[in-house]
C-alpha positions as MATLAB code, in Angstrom:
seq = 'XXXXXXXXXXXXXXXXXXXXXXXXXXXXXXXXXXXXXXXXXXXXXXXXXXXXXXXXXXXXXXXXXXXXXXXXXXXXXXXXXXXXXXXXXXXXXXXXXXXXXXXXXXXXXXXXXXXXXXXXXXXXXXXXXXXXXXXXXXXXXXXXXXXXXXXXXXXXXXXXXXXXXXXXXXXXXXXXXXXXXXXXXXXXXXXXXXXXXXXXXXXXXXXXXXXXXXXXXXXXXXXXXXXXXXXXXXXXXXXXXXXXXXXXXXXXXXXXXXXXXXXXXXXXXXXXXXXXXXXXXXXXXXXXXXXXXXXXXXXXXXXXXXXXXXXXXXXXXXXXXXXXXXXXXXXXXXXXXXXXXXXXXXXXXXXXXXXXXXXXXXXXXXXXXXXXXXXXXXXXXXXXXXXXX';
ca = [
      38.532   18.275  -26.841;
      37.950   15.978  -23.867;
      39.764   15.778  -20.852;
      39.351   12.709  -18.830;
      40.616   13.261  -15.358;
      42.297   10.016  -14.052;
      42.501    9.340   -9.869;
      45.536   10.342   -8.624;
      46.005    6.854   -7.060;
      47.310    5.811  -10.924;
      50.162    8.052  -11.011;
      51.402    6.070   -7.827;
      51.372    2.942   -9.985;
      54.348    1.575  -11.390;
      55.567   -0.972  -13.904;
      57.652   -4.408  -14.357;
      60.778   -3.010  -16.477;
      61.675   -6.217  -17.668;
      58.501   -6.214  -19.841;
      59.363   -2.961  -21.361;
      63.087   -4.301  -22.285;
      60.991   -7.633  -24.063;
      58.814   -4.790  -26.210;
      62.185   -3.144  -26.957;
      64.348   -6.112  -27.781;
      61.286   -7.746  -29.655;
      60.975   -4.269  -32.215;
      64.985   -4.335  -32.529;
      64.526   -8.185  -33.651;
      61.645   -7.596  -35.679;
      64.009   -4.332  -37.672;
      66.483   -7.687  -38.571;
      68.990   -6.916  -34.830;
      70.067  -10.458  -33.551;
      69.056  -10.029  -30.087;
      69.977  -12.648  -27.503;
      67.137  -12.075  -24.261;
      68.706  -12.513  -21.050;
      65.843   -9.802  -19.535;
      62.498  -11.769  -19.191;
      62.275  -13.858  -15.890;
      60.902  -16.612  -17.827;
      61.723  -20.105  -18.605;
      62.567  -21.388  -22.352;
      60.512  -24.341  -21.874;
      57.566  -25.446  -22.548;
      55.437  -26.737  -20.365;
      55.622  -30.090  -19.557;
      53.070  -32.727  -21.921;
      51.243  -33.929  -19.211;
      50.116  -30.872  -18.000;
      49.226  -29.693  -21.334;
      47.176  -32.520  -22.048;
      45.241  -32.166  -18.766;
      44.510  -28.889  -19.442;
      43.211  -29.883  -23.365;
      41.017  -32.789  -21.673;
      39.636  -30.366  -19.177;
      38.278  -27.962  -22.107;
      36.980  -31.547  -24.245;
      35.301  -32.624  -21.009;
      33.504  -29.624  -20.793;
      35.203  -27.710  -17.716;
      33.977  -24.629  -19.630;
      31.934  -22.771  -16.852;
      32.884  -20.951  -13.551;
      34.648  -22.308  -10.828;
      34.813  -21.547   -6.991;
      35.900  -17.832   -6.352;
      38.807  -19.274   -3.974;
      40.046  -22.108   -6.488;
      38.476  -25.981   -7.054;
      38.312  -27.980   -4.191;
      40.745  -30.426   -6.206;
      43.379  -28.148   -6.470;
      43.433  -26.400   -2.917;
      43.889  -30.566   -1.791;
      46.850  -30.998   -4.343;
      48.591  -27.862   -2.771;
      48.217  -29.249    0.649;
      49.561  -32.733   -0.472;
      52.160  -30.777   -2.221;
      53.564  -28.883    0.473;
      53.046  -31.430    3.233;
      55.770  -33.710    0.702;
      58.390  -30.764   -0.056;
      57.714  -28.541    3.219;
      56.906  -31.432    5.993;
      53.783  -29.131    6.968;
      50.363  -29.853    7.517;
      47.963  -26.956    5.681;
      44.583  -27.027    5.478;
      43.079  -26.618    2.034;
      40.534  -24.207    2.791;
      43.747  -21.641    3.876;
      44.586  -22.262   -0.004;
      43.300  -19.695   -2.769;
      43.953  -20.023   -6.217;
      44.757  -17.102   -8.491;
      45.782  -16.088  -11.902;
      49.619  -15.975  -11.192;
      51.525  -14.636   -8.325;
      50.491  -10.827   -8.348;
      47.183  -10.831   -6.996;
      48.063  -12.275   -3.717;
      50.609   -9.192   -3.841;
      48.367   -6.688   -4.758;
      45.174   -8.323   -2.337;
      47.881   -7.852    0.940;
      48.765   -4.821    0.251;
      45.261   -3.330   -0.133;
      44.418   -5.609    2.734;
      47.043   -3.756    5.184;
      47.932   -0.615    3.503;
      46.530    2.802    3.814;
      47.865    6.163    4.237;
      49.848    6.465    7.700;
      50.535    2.541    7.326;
      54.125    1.175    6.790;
      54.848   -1.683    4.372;
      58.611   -3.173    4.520;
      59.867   -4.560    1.289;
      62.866   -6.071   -0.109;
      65.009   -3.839   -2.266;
      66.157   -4.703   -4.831;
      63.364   -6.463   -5.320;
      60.626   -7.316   -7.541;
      59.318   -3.727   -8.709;
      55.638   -4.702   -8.007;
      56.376   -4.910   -4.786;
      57.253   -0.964   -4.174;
      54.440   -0.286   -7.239;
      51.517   -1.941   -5.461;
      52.477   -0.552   -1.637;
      52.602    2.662   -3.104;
      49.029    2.399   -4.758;
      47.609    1.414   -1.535;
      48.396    4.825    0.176;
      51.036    3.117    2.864;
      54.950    3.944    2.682;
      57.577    1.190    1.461;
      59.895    0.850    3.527;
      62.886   -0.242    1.694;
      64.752   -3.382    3.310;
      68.534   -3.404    2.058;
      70.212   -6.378    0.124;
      73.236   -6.157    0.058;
      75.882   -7.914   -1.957;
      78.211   -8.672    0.587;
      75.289  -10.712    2.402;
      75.049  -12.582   -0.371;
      71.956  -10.838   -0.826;
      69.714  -12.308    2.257;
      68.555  -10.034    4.300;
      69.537   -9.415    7.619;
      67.451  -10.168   10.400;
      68.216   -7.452   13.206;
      67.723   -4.793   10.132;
      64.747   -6.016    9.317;
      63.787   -6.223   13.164;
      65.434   -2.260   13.686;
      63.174   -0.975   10.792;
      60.011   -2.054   12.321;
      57.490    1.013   13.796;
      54.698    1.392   15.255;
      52.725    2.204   11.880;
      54.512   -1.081   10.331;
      51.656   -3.301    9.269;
      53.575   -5.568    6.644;
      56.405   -7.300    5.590;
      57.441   -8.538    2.770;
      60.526  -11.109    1.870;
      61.208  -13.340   -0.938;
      63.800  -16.415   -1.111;
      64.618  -17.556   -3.297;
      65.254  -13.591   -4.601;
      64.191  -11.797   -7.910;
      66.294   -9.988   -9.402;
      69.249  -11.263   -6.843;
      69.005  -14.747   -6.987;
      69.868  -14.332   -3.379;
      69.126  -17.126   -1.242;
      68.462  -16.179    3.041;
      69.796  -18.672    4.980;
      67.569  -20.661    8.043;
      69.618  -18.401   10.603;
      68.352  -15.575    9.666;
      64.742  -16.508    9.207;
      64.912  -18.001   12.545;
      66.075  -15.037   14.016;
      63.841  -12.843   12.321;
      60.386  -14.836   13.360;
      61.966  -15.061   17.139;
      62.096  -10.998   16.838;
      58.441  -10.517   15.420;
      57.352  -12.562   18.935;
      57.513   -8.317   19.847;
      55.735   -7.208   17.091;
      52.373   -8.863   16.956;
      50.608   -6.995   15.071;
      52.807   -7.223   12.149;
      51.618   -9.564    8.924;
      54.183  -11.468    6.928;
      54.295  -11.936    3.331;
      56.424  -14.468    2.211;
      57.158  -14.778   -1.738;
      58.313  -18.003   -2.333;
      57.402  -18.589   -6.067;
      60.997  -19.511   -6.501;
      60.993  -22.324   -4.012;
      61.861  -25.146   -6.326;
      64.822  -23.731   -7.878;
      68.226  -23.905   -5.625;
      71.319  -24.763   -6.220;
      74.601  -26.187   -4.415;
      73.041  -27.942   -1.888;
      71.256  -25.073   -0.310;
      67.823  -25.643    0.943;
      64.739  -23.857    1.021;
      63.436  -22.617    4.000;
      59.140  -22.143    3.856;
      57.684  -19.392    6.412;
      55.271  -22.213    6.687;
      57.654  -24.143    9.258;
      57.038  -22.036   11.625;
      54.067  -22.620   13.655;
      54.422  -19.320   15.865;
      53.376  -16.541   13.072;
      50.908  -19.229   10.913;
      48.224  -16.769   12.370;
      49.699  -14.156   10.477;
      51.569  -15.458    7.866;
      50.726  -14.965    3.625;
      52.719  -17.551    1.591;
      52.715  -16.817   -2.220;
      53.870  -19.718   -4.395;
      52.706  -21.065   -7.670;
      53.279  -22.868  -11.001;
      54.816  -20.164  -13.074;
      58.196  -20.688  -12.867;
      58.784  -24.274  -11.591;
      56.745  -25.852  -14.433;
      57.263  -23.400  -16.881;
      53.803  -22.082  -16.998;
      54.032  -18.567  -16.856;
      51.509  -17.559  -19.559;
      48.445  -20.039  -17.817;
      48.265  -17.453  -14.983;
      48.051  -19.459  -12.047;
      49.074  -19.152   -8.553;
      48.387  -19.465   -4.987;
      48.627  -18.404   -1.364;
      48.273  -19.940    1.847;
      46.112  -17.069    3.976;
      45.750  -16.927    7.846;
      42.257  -17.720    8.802;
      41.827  -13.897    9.807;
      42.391  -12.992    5.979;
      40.435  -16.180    3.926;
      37.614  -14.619    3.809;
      38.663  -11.048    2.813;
      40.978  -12.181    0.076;
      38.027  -14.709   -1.321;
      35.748  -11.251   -1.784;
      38.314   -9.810   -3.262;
      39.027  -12.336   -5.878;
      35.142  -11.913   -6.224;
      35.174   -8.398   -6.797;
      38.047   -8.741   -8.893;
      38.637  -11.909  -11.510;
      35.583  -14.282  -10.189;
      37.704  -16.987  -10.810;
      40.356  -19.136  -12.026;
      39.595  -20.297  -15.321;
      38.926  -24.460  -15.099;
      41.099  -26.133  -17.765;
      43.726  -23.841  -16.468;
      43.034  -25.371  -12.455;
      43.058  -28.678  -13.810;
      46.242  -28.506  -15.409;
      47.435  -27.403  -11.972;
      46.482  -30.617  -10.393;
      47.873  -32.249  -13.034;
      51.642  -30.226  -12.509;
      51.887  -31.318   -9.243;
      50.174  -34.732   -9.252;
      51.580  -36.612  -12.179;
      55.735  -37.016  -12.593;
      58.325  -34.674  -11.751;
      60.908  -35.826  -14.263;
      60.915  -32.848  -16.853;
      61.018  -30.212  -13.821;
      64.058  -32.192  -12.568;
      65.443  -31.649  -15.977;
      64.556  -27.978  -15.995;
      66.739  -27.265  -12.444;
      69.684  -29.591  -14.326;
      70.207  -26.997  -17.179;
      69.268  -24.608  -15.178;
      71.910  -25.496  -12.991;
      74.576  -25.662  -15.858;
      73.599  -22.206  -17.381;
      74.053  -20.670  -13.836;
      77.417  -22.011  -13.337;
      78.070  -20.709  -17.422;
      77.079  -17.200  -16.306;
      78.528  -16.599  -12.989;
      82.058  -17.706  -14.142;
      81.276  -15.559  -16.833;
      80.553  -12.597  -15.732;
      83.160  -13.230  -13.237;
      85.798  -12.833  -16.349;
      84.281   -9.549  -17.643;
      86.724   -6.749  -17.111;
      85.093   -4.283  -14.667;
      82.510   -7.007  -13.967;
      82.049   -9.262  -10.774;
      78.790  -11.623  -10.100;
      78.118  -13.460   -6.580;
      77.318  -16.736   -6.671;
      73.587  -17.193   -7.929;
      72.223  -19.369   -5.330;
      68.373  -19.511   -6.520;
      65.807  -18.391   -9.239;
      67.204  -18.519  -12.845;
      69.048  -14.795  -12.068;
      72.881  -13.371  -11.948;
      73.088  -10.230  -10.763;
      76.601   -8.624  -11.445;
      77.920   -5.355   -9.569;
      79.002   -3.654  -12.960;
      80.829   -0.487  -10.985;
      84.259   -1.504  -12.370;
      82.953   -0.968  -15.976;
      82.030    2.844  -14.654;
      78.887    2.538  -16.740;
      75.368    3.106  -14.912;
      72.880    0.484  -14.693;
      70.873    2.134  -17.182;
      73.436    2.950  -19.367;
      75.188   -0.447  -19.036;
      71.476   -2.238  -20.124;
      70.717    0.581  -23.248;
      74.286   -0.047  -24.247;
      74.313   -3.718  -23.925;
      70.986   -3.806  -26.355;
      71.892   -1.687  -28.877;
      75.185   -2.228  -29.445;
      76.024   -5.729  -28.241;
      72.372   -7.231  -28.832;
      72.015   -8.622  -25.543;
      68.753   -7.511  -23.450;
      69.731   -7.165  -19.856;
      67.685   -5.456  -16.993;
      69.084   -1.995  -15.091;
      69.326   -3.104  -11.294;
      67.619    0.289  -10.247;
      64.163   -1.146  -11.809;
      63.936   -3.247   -8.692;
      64.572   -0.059   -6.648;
      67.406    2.389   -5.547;
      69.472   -0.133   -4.318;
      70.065   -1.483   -7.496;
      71.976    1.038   -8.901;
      75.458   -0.431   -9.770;
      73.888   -3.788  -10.989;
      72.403   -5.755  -13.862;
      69.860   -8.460  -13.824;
      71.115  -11.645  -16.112;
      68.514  -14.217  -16.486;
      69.629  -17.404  -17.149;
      66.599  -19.031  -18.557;
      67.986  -19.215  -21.894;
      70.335  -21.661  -24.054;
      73.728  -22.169  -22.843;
      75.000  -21.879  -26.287;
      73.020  -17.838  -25.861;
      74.338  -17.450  -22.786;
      78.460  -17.587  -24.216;
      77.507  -15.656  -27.401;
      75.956  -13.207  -25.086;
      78.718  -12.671  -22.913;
      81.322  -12.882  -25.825;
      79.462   -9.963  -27.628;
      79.449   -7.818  -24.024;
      83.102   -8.631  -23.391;
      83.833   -7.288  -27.052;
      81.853   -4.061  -25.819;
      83.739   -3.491  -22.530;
];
């Protein structure tokens, strides 16, 4: 009987839970359950027409073959445009690289700066790959609290405190998965004034949310800050702001130190970014804004649906989402588990929810709502949960 042996590097890897509650939730609906999905970060619409049709063109113009390893020239200029009008910042588009979707740039920074012995900060709870990916690279995650009654930022002088000697990344993301946790300029001020004693320390800073706020609040890009450019990876993309998840395509602005590494490893790796794909890209963030405007509208309304809510659950009580299309409630008061709270919620009220400790330890005591579904789901949902508790 064979026996393959596997590296032991794969039994560090981990997974994104939210895709295992879709399987589940999609074989309950296909046995006849009405399940309502408020698990999968994704938006319920589709992308916009233009973009679409740019893409189609693309493939009937013949855009069939490879295209450069680090993205088409094209592109990298519409993401400097881009974030020159939303960010006020000036990037060059040879710092850009396009990739399929957001994780690559995670994965290529941690391989870039972790090994065994090597520290990698991350924020927790946070996006699973995050921990998954540090861990595969042989350095330690370093967990970086968010905590509820910081709204879920992170706090600057912890961040700062937690910082050794073997510390060779960081990583933050604001607008937050699974939070919806928004860090305020303050903080992020203070924390780039403390890394001035830390220069040796890369900076990865997930902003693939960075379109979607809410109340007035404003987005705050690493990219303002001149001081740690030199040093600086800024993930961002077209996933989630123009409902594109299942293209694949995303981007980072790299330091020059890291351009050239990260281009041989998208080499080594995918080749490429497929062309009609690219092209639809340019198209996203080129041609009108209107149904993206739309999108953050009902987002907007859904969030408000959900918090208040939640808010009314007994047992139940949900900060204010600030960003993303998440809620995440503390659920203590129900004295159900996160686990338990999300098995129980599927299979006996129908609603898919994620546990809180899938995006790490400090999720326990927490479930991840996502809003990117119909209003009209969203009260059915949390009439069936109320019925439960």
């Amino acid at each position: 009987m064979t026996q393959l042996k596997f590296a032991d590097s794969l039994s560090r890897l981990g997974t994104e839970s939210a895709f295992m509650v879709l399987a589940r939730a999609g074989k309950l609906a296909a046995e006849g359950r009405d399940i309502i999905n408020l698990g999968i970060g994704q938006p319920d619409f589709q992308t916009p027409e233009h973009i679409v049709e740019a893409g189609i063109k693309a493939l009937r113009d013949g855009h069939h073959g490879y295209t450069p390893a680090n993205g088409l020239p094209a592109l990298r200029e519409a993401v400097s445009a881009d974030l020159h009008r939303r960010h006020n910042v000036e990037v060059n588009p040879d710092n850009v690289v396009i990739q399929p979707g957001g994780k690559p740039t995670m994965f290529f920074a941690c391989l870039m700066f972790g090994q065994p012995g090597a520290e990698i900060m991350y924020p927790n709870p946070g996006f699973p790959i995050y921990e998954s990916v540090i861990r595969y690279s042989g350095a330690t995650p370093v967990p970086i609290a968010l905590k509820e009654e910081n709204g879920f930022a992170f706090n600057a002088e912890e961040v700062l405190g937690q910082i050794t000697d073997r510390t060779s990344l960081i990583i933050i993301n604001s607008p937050a998965n699974p939070t919806g946790g928004v860090t305020p300029r303050e903080e992020i001020d203070k924390l780039v004034k403390g890394l001035e004693a830390h220069p040796n320390v890369a900076l990865m800073s997930d902003e693939i949310y960075s379109n979607m706020l809410y109340g007035g609040r404003e987005h705050v890009s690493l990219l303002q800050y001149p001081e740690i450019r030199d040093r600086l990876i800024m993930l961002d993309g077209w996933s989630k702001t123009y409902a594109m998840t299942g293209w694949r395509l995303g981007y980072a602005v790299w330091p020059d130190a890291c351009v050239d590494h990260v281009t041989r490893l998208c080499i080594n790796d995918h080749s490429c970014v497929n062309a009609a794909t690219q092209y639809a890209g340019i198209a996203a963030l080129n041609g009108p804004q209107d149904a993206v405007y739309a999108m953050l509208e009902q987002f907007d309304k859904r969030r408000q649906i959900i918090v208040d809510g939640l808010n009314a659950l007994p047992g139940v009580r949900c900060a204010d989402a600030a960003g993303a299309f998440y809620a995440f409630p503390n659920i203590e008061g129900t004295g159900l588990t996160a686990m338990e709270a999300q098995n129980r919620f599927l299979d006996e009220a129908g609603v898919a929810t994620v546990a809180g400790t899938s995006f790490g330890k400090w999720g326990e005591g927490y479930l991840r709502f996502s809003y990117a579904n119909s209003a009209e789901n969203i009260q059915e949902a949390l009439s069936r949960i109320a019925k439960l508790l």
